[in-house]
C-alpha positions as CSV (number, residue, x, y, z in Angstrom):
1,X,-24.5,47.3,29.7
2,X,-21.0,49.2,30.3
3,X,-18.7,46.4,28.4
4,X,-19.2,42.8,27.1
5,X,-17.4,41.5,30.3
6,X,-19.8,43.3,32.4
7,X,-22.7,41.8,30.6
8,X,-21.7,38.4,30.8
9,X,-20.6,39.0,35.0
10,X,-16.9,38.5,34.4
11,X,-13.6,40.1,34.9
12,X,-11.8,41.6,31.3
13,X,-9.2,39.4,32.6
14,X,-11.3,36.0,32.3
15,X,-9.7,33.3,30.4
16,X,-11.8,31.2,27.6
17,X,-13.2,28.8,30.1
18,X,-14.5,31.7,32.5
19,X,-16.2,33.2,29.1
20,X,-18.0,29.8,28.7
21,X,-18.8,29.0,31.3
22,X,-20.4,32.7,32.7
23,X,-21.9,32.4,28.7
24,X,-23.4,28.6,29.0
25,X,-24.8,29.9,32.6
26,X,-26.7,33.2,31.1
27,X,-27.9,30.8,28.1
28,X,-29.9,28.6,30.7
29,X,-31.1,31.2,33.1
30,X,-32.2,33.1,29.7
31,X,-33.4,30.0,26.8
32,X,-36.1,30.9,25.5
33,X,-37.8,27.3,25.8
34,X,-38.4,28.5,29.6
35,X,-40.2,31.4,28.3
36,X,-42.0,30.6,24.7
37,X,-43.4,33.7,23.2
38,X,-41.3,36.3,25.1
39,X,-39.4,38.2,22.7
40,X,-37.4,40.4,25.4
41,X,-36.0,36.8,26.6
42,X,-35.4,35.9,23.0
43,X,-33.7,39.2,22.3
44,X,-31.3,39.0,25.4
45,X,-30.7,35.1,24.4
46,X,-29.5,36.4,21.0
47,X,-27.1,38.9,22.8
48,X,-25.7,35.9,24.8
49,X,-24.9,34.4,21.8
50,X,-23.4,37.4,19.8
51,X,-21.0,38.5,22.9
52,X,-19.8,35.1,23.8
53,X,-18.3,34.6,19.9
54,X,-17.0,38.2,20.4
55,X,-15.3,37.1,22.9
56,X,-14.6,33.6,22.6
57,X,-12.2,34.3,19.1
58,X,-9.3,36.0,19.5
59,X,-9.0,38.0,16.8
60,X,-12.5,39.8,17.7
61,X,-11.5,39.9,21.3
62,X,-8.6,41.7,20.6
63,X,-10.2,44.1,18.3
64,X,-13.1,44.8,20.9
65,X,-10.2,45.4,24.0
66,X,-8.3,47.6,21.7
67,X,-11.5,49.3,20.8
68,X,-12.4,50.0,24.4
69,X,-9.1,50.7,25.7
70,X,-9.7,54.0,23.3
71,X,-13.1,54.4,24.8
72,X,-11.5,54.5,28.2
73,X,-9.1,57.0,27.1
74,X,-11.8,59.0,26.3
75,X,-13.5,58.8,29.3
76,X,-10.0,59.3,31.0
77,X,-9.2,63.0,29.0
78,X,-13.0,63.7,29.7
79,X,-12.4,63.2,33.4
80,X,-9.4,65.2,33.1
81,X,-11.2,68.6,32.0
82,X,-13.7,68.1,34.8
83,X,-10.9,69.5,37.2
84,X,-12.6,72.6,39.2
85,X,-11.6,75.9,37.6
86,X,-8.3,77.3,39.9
87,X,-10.2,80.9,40.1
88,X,-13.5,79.9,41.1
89,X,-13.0,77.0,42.4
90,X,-16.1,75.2,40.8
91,X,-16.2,71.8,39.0
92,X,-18.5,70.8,35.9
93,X,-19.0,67.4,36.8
94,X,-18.9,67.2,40.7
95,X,-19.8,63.7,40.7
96,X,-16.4,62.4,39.1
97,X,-14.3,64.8,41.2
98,X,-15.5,63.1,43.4
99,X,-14.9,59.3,42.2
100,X,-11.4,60.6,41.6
101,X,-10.6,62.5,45.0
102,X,-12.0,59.1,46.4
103,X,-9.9,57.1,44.7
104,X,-6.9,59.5,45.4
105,X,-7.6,58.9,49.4
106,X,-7.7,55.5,48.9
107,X,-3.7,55.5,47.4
108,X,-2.4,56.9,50.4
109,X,-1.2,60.1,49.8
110,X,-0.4,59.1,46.2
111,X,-0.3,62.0,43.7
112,X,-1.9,60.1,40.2
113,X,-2.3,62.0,37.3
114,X,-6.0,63.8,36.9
115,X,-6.5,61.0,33.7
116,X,-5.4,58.2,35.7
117,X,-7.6,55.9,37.1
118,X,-6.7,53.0,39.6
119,X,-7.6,49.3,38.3
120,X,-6.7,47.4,41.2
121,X,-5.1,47.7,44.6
122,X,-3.2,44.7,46.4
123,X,-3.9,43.4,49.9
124,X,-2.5,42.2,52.8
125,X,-3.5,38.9,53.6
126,X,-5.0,38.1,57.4
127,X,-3.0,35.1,57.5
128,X,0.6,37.5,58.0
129,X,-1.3,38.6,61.0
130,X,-2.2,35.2,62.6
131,X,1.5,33.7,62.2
132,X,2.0,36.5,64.4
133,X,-0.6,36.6,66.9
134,X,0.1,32.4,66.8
135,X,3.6,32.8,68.5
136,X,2.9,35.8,70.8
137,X,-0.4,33.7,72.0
138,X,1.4,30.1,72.8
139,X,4.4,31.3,74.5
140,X,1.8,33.7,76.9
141,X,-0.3,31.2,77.4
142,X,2.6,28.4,78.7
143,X,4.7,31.7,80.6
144,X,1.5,33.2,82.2
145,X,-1.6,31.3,81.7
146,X,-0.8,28.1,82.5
147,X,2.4,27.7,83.4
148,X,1.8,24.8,85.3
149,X,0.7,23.0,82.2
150,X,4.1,23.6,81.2
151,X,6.0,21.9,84.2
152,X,3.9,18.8,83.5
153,X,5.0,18.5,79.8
154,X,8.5,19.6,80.9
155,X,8.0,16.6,83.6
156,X,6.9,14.3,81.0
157,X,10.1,14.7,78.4
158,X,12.7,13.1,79.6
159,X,15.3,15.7,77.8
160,X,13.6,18.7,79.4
161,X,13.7,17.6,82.9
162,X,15.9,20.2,85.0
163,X,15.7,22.8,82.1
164,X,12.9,24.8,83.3
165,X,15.1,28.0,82.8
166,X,16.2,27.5,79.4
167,X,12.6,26.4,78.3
168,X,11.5,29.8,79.5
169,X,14.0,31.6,77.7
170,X,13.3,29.9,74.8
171,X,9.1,30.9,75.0
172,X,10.2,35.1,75.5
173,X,12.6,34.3,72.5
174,X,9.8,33.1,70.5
175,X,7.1,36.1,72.2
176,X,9.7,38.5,71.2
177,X,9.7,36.9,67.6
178,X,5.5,37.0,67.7
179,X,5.8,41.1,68.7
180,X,8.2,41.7,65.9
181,X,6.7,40.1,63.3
182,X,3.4,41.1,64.4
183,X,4.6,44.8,64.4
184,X,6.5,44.4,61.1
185,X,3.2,43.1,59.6
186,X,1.1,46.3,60.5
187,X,4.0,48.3,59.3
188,X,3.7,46.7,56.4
189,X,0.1,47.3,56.2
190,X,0.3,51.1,57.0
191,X,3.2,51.5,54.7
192,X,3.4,49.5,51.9
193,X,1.1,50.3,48.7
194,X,0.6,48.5,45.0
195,X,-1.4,50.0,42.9
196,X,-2.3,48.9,39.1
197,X,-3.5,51.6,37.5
198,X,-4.8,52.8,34.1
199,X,-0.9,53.9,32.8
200,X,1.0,51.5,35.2
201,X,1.9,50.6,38.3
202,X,2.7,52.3,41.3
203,X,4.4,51.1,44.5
204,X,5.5,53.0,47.7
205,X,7.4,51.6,50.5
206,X,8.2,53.5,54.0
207,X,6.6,55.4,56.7
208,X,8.9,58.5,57.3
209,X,11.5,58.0,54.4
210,X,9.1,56.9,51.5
211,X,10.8,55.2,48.4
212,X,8.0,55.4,45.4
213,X,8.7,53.5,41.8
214,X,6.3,53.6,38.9
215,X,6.6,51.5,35.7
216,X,4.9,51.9,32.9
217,X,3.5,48.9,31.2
218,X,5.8,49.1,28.3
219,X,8.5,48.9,30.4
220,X,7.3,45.7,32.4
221,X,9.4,42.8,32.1
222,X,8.6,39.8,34.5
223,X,6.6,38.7,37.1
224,X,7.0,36.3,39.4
225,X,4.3,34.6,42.2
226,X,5.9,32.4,44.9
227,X,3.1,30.1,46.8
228,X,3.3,28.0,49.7
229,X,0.7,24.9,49.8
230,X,-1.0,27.2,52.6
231,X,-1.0,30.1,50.1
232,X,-2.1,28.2,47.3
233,X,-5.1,27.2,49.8
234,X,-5.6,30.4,51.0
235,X,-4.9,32.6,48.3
236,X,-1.8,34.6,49.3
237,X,1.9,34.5,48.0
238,X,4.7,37.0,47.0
239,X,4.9,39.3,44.0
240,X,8.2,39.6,42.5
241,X,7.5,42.2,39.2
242,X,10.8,43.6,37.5
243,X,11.2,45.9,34.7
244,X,13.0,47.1,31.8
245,X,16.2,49.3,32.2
246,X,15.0,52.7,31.3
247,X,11.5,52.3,33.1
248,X,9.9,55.8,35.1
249,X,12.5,55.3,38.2
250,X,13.9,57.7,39.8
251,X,17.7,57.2,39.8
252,X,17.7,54.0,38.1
253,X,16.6,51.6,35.7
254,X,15.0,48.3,35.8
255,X,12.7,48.2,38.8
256,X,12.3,45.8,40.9
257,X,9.1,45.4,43.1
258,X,9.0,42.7,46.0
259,X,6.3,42.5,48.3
260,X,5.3,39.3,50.5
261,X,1.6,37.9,51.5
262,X,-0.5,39.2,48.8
263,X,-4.0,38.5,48.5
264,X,-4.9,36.8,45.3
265,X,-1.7,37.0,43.4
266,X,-2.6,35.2,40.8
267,X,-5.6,37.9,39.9
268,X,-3.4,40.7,40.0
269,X,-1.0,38.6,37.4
270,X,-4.2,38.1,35.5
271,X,-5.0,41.6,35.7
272,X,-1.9,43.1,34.9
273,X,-1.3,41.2,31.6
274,X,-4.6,42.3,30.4
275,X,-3.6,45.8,31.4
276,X,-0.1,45.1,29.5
277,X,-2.2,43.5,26.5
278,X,-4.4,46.5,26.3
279,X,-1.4,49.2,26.4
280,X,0.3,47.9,23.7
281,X,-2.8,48.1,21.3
282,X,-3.4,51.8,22.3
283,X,0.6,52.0,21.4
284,X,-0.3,51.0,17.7
């Protein structure tokens, strides 16, 4: 067992309800009326027991993040003087170099510092991607396909009739919308980067002139989730995080980080005020 959220299957992030019910759900798989006499069951039931009202107060929640936020720290400077040696070229702990040049590959081209450790990276949803390939696929379809499914509906609609022309100006309109945003949408996806990580969080926008802001979590401010009743169904929405004047920016202050069809918004929100809750105990 790495952490008590581990143990229990959830997210450091989980709210009071997640902690009871992934608690309530070990206590059954693990009662030790299923299995009288075994003391290993009886021992982990107990465990069940002491992390859940660990975690379940406050108070001893708080004292348990703050407790491993310094044990991550730790593990952060230890990680840190595993760097290979710059005159032979040889690491001490291969293994970690190795998590950590992963990690590095997977923040595009993102220079974090050795101690730094990524806690979560945002998505693209599919769904930007099939509003997209939804335009570009209907107006082929009516202009090449079957454009004789067209003249019948055109036929049928008494306000169409003798407007063929301006009917098929308006599909290439709307394929040339479809191309745009579908191309817009992929370079968003090869150019656009959030990243939460251990000391804050880091966004880069552009393919050939690249604009990069960090913010620290002290000098968070807002954030701000905008959902549609599809997003809300399918679990996308836009981020709107701003921060303090006199945040890590180059050139100014007071950051401001905007970035549309997120996957799971809500979890990164939830993930970045535990991050924020945890930085200002290591701060004390």
């Amino acid at each position: 067992m790495a952490t008590l959220y581990e143990f229990l299957g959830i997210e450091p992030e989980a709210s009071p309800d997640e902690i009871k019910a992934a608690a309530q759900r070990l206590a059954k798989k693990f009662h030790p009326t299923k299995y009288p006499g075994n003391k290993r069951v009886a021992t982990r039931f107990k465990k069940i027991k002491l992390v859940y009202n660990t975690l379940a107060n406050p108070k001893k929640r708080a004292a348990y993040d703050a407790t491993l936020a310094k044990k991550m720290a730790k593990i952060e400077s230890a990680q840190t003087k595993s760097v290979p040696d710059a005159k032979n070229n040889i690491s001490h702990k291969p293994q970690q170099n190795q998590v950590l040049n992963s990690a590095k590959a997977k923040t595009k081209s993102f220079e974090l510092d050795g101690s730094e450790r990524i806690i979560y990276r945002a998505k693209i949803h599919w769904i930007a991607y099939l509003k997209a390939l939804f335009l570009i696929g209907i107006s082929t379809y009516f202009l090449w396909f079957n454009p004789s499914l067209l003249s019948t509906i055109i036929e049928n609609l008494n306000f169409l009739q003798g407007k063929r022309q301006y009917v098929n100006l308006g599909l290439q309109i709307v394929l040339g919308l479809g191309i745009l945003m579908l191309l817009q949408i992929i370079f968003q996806q090869l150019t656009t980067t959030l990243i939460m990580t251990s000391q804050g969080i880091t966004a880069q926008f552009g393919l050939f002139s690249k604009r990069k802001f960090r913010m620290d979590y002290i000098h968070f401010e807002h954030i701000e989730i905008k959902q549609s009743l599809l997003g809300q169904i399918l679990d996308f929405g836009t981020l709107k995080i701003r921060g303090k004047s006199g945040g890590n920016v180059k050139g100014v202050g007071g950051v401001k980080i905007h970035i549309s069809n997120i996957v799971s918004p809500k979890k990164f929100e939830k993930r970045l005020m535990r991050m924020i809750k945890q930085s200002s105990y290591h701060q004390i």
